[in-house]
N, C-alpha and C positions, 0 to 999 in steps of 0.2 A: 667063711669063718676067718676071723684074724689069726695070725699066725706071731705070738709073740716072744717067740721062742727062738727064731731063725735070728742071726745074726746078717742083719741088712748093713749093704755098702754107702746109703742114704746117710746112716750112722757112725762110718766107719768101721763099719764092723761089731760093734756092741747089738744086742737085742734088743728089740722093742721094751722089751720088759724090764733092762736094767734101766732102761732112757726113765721109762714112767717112774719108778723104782727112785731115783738116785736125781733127776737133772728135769725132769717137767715140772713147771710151776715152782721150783726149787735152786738152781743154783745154774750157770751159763754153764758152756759146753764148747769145746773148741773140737772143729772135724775134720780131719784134715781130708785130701779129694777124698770127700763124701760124693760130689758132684762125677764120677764117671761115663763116659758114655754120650754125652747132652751136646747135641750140635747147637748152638746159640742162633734163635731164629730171628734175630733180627741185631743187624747192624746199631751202629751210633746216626748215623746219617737215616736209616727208615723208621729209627726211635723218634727222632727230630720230624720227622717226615707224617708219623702218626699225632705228635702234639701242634703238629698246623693243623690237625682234623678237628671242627668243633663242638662234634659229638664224643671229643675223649678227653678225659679231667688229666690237665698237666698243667706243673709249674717248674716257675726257673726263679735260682738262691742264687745270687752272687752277693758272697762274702761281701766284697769292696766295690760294690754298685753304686750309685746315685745314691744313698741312700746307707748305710750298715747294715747287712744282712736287708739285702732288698730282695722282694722276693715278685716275682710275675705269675699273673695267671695265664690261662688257656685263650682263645687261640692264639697259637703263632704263627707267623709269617716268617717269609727268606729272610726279608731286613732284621726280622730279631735274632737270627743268630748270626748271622752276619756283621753285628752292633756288637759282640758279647765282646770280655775283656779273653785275653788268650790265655787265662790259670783262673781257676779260683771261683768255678761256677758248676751249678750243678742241674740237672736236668731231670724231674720226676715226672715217672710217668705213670697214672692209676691205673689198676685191674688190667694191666696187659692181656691176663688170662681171657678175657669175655672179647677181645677183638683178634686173638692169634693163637687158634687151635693147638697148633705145636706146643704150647705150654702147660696143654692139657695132663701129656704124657707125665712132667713134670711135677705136676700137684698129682697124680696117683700114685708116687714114690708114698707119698705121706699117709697113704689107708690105712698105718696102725695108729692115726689120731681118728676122732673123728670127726669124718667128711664132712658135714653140718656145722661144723665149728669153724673149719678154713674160711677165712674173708675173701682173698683175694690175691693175685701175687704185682707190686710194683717194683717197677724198674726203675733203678736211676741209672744215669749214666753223666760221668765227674770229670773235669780235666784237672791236669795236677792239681792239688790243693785243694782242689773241691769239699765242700762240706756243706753239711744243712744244721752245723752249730753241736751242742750236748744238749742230750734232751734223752727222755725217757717215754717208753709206751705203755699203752695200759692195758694191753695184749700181748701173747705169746708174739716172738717172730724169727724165724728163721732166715740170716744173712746170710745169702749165696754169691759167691764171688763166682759170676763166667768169664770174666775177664779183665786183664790190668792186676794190681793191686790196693788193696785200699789196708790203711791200720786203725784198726778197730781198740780204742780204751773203754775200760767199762766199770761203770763203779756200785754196788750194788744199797740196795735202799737204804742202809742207815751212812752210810759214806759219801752225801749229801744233801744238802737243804734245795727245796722246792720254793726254788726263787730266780724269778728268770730277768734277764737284763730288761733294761726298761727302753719304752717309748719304738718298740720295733715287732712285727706283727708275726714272728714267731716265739715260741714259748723256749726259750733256750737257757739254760741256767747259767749263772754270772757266778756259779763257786766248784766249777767243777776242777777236781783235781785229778791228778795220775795214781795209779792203782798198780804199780810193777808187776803185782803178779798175773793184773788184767787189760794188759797192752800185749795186743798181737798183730803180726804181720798177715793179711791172708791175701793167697793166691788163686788164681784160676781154678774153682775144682773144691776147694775151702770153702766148710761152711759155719755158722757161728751161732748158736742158740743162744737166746736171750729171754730169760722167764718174764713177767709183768714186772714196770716200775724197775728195771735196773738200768739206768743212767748210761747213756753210750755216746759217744762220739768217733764218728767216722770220715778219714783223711783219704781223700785219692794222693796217691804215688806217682801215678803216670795220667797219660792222656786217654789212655785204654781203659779207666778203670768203668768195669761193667756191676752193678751188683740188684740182683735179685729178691726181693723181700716177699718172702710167703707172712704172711699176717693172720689170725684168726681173730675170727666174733667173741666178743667177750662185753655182752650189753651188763651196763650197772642194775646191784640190784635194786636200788631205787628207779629203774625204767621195767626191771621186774614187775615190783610192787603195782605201778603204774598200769599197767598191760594186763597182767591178772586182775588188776581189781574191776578196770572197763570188762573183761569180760565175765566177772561174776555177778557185775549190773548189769547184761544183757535181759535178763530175766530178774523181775525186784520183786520177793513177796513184803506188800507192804505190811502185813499183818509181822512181820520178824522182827519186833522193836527190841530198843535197851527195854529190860526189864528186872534188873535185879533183885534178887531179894529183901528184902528187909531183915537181917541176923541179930538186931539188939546191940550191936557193938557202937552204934553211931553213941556219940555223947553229944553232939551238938546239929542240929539240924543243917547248918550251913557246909556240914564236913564232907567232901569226899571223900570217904572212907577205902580202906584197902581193899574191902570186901566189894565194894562198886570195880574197880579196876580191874581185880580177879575174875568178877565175872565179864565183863567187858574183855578182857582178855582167851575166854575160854570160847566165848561163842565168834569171835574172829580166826581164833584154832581152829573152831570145827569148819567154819567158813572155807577156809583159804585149804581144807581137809580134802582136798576133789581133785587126786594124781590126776586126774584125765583133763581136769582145767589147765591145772600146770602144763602139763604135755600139751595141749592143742596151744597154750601161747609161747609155748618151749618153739615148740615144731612150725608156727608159720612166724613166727619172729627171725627165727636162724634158716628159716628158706626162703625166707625175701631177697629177691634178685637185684644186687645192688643198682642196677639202671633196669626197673622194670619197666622204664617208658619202651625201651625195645625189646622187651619179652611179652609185647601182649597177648591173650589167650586167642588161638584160633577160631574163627566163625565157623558157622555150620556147619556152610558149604566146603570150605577148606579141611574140616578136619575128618567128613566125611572122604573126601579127595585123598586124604594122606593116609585115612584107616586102610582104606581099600587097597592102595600100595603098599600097606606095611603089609597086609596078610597075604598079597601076593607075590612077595619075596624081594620087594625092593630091601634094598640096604640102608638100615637107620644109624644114627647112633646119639650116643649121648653128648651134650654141646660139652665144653668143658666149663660154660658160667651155668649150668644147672645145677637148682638146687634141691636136694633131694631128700627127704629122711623120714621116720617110719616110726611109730609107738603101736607097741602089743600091749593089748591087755589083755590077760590069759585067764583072767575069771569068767570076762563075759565073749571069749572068743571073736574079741572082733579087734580090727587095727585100722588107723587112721595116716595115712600118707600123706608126706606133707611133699608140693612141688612150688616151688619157685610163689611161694606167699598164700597156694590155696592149698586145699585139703579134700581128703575123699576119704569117707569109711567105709571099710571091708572087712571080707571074712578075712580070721588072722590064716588061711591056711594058703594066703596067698603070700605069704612073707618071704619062700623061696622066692619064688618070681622078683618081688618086690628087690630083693637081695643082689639078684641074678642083674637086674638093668643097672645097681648101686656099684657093682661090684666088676663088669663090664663097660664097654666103651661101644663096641658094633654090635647089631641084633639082626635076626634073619627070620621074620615075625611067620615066614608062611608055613614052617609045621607045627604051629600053634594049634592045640587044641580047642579052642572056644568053648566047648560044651564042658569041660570038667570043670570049671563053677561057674555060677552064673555072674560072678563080681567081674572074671579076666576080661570082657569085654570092657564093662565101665572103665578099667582100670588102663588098659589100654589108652586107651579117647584121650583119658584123664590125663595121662604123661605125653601124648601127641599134641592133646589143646592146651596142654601148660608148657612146651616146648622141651621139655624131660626129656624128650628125642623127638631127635630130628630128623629128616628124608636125607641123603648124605649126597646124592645129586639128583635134584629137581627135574622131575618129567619132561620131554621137550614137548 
């Protein structure tokens, strides 16, 4: 159960509740060490060392490159940073979360949002001067400084126009001004909340500077519309035409009248009327595993292999890119789990459970009872072959 009552050190000390309350989706947040406790799991040099991998999305912004604001993609080599200028360049590196477990601990500070909503956490990592321009996002994000300094200005959405320099392949506005009351310094341990659309620009200080961006899902709702509607057409009754009535209001044959739109309007209400549509494209849209090419679902024979260890007390746990999340529906007693893009429905009496592995990080599957419903096995399988958990050291 969330607990949003407790004053977390994530937040500096304020509750969950005043955060939702006062400053999410609403207005930035300055925290000072928020960040306590957090040993930084990787250097500048293994940061560099994971964007030469070419299974992992990184680029590099140099300000005064070949180029204004030239920007590199992935893979890199020793010559490319070797080649770099010595200030004024910036190193981004995606979803560190789904390649460096330790970051895991990290994104579970955040369980009073919800899990399903988190995207992903990138790293950048800046030498003095460093920047990647003013620009704004169209998602929540939380700026964590682990190390260096970096000064953060922020300008919030009507205290800029949405007009970005020309002829340069990031979107960086060409009107951003300074905001005194939203120019900060943040340190090691500092962190910076920023709702959707507020305008930021961030300076490294030193050669140290480290900073952390937790980011959440936030799909348009025109990609909504999009997604419920394919899946309202899965099934087409052709016999469900326009059919409107005829009211006597028409005065000229050619008109479409208000009374055509109103109904046209009413039977697309009752259409799109199906919480359990919404939810099942809610629930595998926001657990799609941003690189499912490496989360494919286990075969058979594999997942029988890993059932059998999980019930006889091998040690699982949950990866830290699993995506996970859950719809009750308490009319008709059943719930639908969403893992890493697929789904399985159950009895909703398994929702502790379901809870229990969301809410958890290690599992110890062998005093499971199997027999107290007949769904905990499916369900089981179901998070083993969707890699929901995982065997935490492989059998020799």
């Amino acid at each position: 159960m969330i607990d949003l009552d407790t004053p977390l050190t994530i937040l500096g000390g304020m509750t969950a509740q005043t955060f939702l309350n006062e400053y999410w989706q609403k207005k930035p947040l300055l925290i000072r060490a928020g960040l306590s406790d957090f040993e930084v799991p990787l250097e500048a040099d293994e940061l560099a060392g994971m964007a030469m991998e070419e299974e992992v999305e990184s680029r590099l912004v140099i300000e005064n490159g070949k180029t204004p604001w030239e920007t590199q993609q992935e893979p890199f080599d020793e010559d490319t940073f070797a080649n770099l200028p010595e200030k004024e360049w910036t190193l981004l590196v995606q979803a560190v979360d789904h390649w460096v477990p330790e970051i895991q601990a990290l994104k579970e500070q955040f369980q009073f949002l919800p899990s399903w909503r988190l995207d992903d956490v990138m790293i950048s990592y800046a030498t003095e001067g460093g920047s990647v321009g003013s620009h704004y996002d169209q998602y929540d994000v939380f700026l964590i400084q682990v190390a260096g300094k970096r000064r953060w200005q922020v300008l919030a959405p009507e205290e800029y126009q949405d007009s970005a320099i020309a002829d340069i392949s990031l979107h960086i506005l060409d009107n951003f001004s300074v905001n005194p009351e939203m120019d900060w310094e943040l340190e090691a341990g500092d962190i910076l909340y920023l709702p959707p659309n507020f305008a930021h620009n961030g300076r490294a200080l030193d050669d140290e500077c480290m900073t952390y961006s937790v980011g959440f899902r936030a799909p348009s709702i025109q990609d909504a519309l999009t997604g419920i509607r394919d899946k309202l057409c899965e099934n087409i009754n052709v016999k469900n035409r326009f059919a409107a009535p005829e009211t006597g209001n028409r005065e000229h044959s050619a008109e479409i009248h208000q009374d055509d739109v109103s109904y046209l309007q009413a039977e697309l209400a009752k259409l799109i009327n199906q919480p359990d549509v919404l939810a099942n494209w809610l629930g595998e849209t926001m657990s799609e595993s941003k690189y499912p090419e490496y989360l494919a679902p286990l075969n058979s024979s594999d997942l029988d292999k890993a059932f059998q260890n999980a019930i006889q007390g091998r040690t699982f746990i949950r990866p830290g890119d699993a995506r996970i999340c859950y719809y009750l529906n308490d009319k008709e007693n059943h719930m639908t789990v969403f893992c890493n893009g697929e789904s399985i429905n159950l009895d909703s009496e398994l929702a502790p459970f379901v809870q229990a592995i969301t809410d958890q990080v290690e599992f110890d599957f062998s005093g499971l009872d199997l027999s107290q419903n007949d769904d905990l096995e499916p369900l089981v399988r179901f998070f083993i072959r969707q890699q929901g958990v995982i065997e935490l050291v492989a059998p020799e």
